[in-house]
C-alpha positions in Angstrom: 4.9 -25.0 -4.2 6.8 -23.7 -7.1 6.6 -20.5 -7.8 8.1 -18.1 -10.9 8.4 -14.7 -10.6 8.6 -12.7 -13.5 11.0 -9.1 -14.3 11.5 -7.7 -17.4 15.0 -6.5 -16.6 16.9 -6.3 -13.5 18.3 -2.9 -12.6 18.4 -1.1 -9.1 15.0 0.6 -9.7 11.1 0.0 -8.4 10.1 -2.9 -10.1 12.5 -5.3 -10.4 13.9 -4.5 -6.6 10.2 -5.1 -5.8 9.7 -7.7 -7.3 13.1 -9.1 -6.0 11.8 -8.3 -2.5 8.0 -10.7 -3.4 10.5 -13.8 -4.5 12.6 -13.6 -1.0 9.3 -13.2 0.8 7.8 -16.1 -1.2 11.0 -18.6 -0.3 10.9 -17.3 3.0 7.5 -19.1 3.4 9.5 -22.5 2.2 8.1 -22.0 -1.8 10.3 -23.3 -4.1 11.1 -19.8 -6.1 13.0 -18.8 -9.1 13.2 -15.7 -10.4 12.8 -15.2 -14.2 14.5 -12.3 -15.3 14.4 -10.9 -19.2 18.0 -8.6 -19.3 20.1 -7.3 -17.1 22.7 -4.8 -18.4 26.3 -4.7 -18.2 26.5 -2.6 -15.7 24.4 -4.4 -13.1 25.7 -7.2 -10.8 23.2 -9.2 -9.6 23.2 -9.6 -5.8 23.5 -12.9 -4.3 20.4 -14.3 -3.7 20.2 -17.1 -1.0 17.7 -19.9 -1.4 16.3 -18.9 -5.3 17.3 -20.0 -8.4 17.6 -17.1 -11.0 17.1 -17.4 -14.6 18.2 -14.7 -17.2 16.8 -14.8 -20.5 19.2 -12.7 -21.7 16.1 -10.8 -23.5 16.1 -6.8 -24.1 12.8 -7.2 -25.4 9.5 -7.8 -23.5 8.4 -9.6 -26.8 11.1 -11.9 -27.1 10.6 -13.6 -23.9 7.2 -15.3 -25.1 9.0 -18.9 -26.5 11.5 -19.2 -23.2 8.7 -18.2 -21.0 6.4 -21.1 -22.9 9.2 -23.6 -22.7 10.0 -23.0 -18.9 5.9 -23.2 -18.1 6.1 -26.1 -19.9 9.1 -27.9 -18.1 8.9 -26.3 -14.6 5.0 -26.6 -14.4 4.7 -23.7 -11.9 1.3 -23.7 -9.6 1.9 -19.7 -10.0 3.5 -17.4 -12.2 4.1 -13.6 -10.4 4.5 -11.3 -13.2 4.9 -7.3 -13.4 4.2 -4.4 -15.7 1.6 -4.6 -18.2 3.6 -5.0 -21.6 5.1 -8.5 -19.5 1.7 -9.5 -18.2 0.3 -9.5 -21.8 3.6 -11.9 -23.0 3.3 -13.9 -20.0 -0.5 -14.4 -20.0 0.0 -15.4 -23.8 2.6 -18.0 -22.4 0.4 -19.8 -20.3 -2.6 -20.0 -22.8 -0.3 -21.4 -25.4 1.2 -23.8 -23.2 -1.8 -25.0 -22.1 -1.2 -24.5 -19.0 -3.2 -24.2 -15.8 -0.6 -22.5 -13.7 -2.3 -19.5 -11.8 -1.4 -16.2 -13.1 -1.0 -12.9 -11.2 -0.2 -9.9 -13.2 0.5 -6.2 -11.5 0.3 -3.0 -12.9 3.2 -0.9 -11.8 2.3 2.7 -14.1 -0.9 4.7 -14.0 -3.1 3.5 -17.1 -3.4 6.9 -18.5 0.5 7.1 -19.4 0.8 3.1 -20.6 -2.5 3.7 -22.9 -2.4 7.0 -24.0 -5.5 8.0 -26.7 -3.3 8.1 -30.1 -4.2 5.6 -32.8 -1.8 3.3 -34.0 0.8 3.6 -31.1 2.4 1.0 -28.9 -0.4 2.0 -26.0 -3.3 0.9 -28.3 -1.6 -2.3 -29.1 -0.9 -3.2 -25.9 -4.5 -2.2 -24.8 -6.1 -4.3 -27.3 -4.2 -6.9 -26.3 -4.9 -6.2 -22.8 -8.4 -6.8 -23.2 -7.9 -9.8 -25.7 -6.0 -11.4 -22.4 -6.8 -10.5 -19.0 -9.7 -13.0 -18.9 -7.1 -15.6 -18.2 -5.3 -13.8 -15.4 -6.7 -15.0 -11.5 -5.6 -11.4 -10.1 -5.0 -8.0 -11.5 -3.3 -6.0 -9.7 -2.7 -2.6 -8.8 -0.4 -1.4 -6.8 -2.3 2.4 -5.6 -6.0 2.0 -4.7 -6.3 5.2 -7.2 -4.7 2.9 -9.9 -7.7 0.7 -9.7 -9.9 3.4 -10.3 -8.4 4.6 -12.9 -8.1 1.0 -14.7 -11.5 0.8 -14.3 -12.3 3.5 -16.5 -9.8 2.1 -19.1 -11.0 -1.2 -19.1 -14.9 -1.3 -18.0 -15.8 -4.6 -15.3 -12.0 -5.5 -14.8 -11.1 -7.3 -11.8 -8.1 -4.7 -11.1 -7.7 -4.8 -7.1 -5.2 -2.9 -4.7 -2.4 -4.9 -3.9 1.3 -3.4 -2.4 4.6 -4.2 -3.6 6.4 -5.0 0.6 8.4 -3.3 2.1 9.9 -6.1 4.8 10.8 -3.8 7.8 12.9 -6.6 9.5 15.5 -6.6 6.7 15.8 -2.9 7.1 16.8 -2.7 11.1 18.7 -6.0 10.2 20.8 -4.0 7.6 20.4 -0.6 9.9 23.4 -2.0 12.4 26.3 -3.0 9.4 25.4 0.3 7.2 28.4 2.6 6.8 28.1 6.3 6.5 29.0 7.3 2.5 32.0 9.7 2.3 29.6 12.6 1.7 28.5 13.0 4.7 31.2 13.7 6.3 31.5 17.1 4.8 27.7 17.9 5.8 27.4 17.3 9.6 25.2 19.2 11.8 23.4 20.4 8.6 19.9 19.3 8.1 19.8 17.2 4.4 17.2 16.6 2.0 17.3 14.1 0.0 15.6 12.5 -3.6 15.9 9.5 -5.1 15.1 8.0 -8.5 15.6 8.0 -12.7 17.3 11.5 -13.5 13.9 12.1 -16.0 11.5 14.3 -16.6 8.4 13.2 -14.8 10.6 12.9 -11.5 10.8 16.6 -11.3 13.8 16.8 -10.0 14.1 20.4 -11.7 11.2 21.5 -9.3 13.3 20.0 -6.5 16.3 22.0 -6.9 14.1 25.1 -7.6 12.3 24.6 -4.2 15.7 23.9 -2.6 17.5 27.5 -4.0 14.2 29.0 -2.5 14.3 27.6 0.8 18.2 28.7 1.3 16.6 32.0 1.5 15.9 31.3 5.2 17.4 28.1 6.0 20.6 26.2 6.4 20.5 23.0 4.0 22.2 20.5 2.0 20.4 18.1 -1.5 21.0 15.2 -2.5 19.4 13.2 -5.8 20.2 9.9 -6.1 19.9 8.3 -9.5 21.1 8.7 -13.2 18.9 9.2 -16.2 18.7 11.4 -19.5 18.4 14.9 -17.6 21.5 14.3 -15.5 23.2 17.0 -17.8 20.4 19.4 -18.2 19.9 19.2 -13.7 23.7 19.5 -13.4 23.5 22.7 -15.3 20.5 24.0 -13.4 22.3 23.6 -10.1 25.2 25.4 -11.6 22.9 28.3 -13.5 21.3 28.7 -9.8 24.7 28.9 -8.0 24.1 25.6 -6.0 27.3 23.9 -6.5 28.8 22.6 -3.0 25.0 23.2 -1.8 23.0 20.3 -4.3 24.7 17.3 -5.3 24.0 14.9 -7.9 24.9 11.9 -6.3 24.7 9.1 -9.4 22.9 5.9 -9.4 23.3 3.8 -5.8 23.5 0.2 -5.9 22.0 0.5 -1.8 20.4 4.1 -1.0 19.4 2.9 2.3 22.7 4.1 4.2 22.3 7.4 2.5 18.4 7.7 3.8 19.6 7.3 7.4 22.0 9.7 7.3 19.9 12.4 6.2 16.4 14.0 7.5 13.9 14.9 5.1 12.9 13.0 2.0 11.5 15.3 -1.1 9.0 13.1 -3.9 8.3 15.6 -7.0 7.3 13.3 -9.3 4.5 14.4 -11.6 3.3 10.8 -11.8 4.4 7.5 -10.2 2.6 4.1 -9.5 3.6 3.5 -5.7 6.5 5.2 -4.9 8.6 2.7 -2.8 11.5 5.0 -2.4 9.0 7.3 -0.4 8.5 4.5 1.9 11.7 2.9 2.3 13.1 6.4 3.3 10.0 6.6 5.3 11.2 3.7 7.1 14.6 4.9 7.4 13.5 8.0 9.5 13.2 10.5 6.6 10.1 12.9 7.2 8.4 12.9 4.2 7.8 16.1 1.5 5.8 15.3 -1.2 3.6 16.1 -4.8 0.4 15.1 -4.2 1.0 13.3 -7.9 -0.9 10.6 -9.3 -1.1 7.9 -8.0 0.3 6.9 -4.3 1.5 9.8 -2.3 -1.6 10.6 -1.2 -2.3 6.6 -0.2 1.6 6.6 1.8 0.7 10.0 3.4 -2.9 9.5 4.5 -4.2 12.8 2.3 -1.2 14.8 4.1 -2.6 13.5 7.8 1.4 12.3 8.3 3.9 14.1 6.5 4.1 17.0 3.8 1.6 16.5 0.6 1.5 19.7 -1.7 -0.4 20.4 -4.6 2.0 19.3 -8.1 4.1 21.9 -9.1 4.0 24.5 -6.8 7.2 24.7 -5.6 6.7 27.8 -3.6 4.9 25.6 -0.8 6.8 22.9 -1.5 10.1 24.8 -0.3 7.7 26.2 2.6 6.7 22.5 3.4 10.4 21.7 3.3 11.1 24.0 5.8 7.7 23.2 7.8 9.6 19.2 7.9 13.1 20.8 8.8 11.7 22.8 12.2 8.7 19.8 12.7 10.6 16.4 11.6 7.6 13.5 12.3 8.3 11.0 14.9 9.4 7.7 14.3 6.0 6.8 15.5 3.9 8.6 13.1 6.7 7.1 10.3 6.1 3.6 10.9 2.1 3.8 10.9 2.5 4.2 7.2 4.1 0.9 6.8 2.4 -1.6 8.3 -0.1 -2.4 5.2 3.3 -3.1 3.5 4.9 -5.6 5.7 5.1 -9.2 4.5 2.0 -10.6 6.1 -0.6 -8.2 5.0 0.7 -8.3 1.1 1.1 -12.3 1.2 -2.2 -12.5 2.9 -4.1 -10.3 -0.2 -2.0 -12.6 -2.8 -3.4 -15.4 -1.3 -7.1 -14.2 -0.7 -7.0 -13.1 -4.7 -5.6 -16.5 -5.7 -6.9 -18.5 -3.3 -3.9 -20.5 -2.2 -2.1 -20.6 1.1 1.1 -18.1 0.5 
């Protein structure tokens, strides 16, 4: 069956490793798979994918990939078209009504509703919303990727068809990796200290300032080291907070990691203070890694990962006094690698392929 699935951009980030992570799974199965990607900065390197053909569009604009994604409909013919984040769903939706295609379209929402559609007038949000609704008649599965994401679409957009489906999180091709991983230089500074550890874009609604606030509070009674993984606009403005709070040689901002997996195993407690997220994958990979889990009960997916705070640490958003007491809770009373992998199993391969297939009715 051939297959396209869709990125805007390709960066080491949540939705285009996830969706990176659906092609492999989809070849895997013996589809034939290529994966359509809009940019991909200078930066980047793309990793060498085995077994799928990748297109780059060379696109930094959603809206500019409309013509090549109408021309490639047209000459691959695809049975389905994967596609991610709502300004792409709305290009590529367009694609296949103006090719006149029948290729089956499914279209997940990666960003709560209420931050891609906020209630101004005339903004990109209401655009995108009217064309939303314009649309999504032709899609044969909306996605979500939180079961509190569907609720909340289905306030936005009254009778849509919005169900829960999860990005995977294939647990083989972690142990695989688990055997060749190399410990990062850092760590060898940091032995026989317990280390907590963040991960994601360096911006505001990561709150990544409320981590390293939480973190100067818990040194007050225990022995630690931080880590935040990523890069972003507040890379500055953090670095000088860990300096105004006299962290340096205690926090570390560790820059953007083209693999963070090696760095979750080597450290013990994972900290999520986002004020928002969709479904935080990097919560669950460092899950899966052995990290025990501290984390904003944010909207949307914490809650969902940590079963209302039945495994793991969930505190209220913002208050970063329990959160460095919950830090400290998951540095004497680390979870069990038992009570870790329990949260992934509605991740795995099977259980997403198998509610792709049920919503699209074909064999995946």
């Amino acid at each position: 069956m051939k297959i396209l699935v869709v990125t805007p951009n390709f960066t080491y980030a949540g939705v285009p490793l996830a969706q990176l992570r659906l092609a492999k799974a989809l070849s895997k199965r013996g589809h034939d798979v290529e994966l359509i990607i809009g940019w991909v900065p200078k930066r980047v390197n793309l990793p060498n994918i085995e077994n799928i053909k990748v297109t780059v569009l060379g696109r930094k604009h959603v809206r500019s990939m409309l013509f090549d994604l109408i021309r490639l409909i047209k000459l691959l013919n695809p049975r389905i078209i994967f596609s991610a984040e709502d300004h792409l769903n709305a290009i590529a939706i367009m694609a296949v009504i103006l090719s006149f295609s029948k290729t089956k379209i499914s279209c997940s929402s990666r960003v709560t509703p209420f931050d891609t559609y906020p209630p101004r007038f005339f903004s990109k949000g209401t655009i995108l919303k009217f064309l939303q609704r314009s649309l999504m008649w032709r899609a044969n599965s909306l996605n979500c990727v939180s079961k509190d994401m569907v609720l909340q679409y289905k306030q936005i957009f009254k009778g849509s068809k919005h169900t829960a489906v999860y990005n995977i999180i294939d647990k083989e091709s972690y142990e695989e990796q688990f055997a060749n991983l190399e410990t990062p230089k850092i760590f060898k500074n940091l032995q026989e200290k317990k280390i907590i550890i963040g991960s994601g874009r360096l911006a505001h609604y990561k709150g990544f300032d409320l981590l390293i606030r939480s973190f100067k509070k818990l040194l007050a009674t225990e022995d630690a080291y931080l880590l935040i993984l990523g890069n972003g606009p507040d890379y500055v403005k953090l670095d000088l907070l860990i300096r105004e709070l006299n962290l340096v040689g205690k926090a570390f901002l560790v820059g953007e990691v083209k693999d963070p997996i090696n760095y979750y195993v080597n450290s013990d407690i994972f900290a999520l203070t986002s004020t928002v997220e969709g479904m935080p994958n990097v919560l669950i990979e460092a899950m899966l890694c052995g990290c025990t889990p501290v984390a904003f009960n944010c909207p949307t997916g914490p809650r969902e990962i940590l079963e209302d705070g039945a495994i793991g640490y969930l505190v209220p958003p913002g208050d970063i006094n329990l959160f460095s007491k919950s830090l400290a809770k998951a540095i004497h009373d680390p979870l069990p690698p038992k009570a870790l992998n329990k949260c992934i199993e509605s991740f795995g391969t099977n259980s997403v392929l198998k509610k792709h297939s049920e919503n699209l009715n074909e064999k995946l």
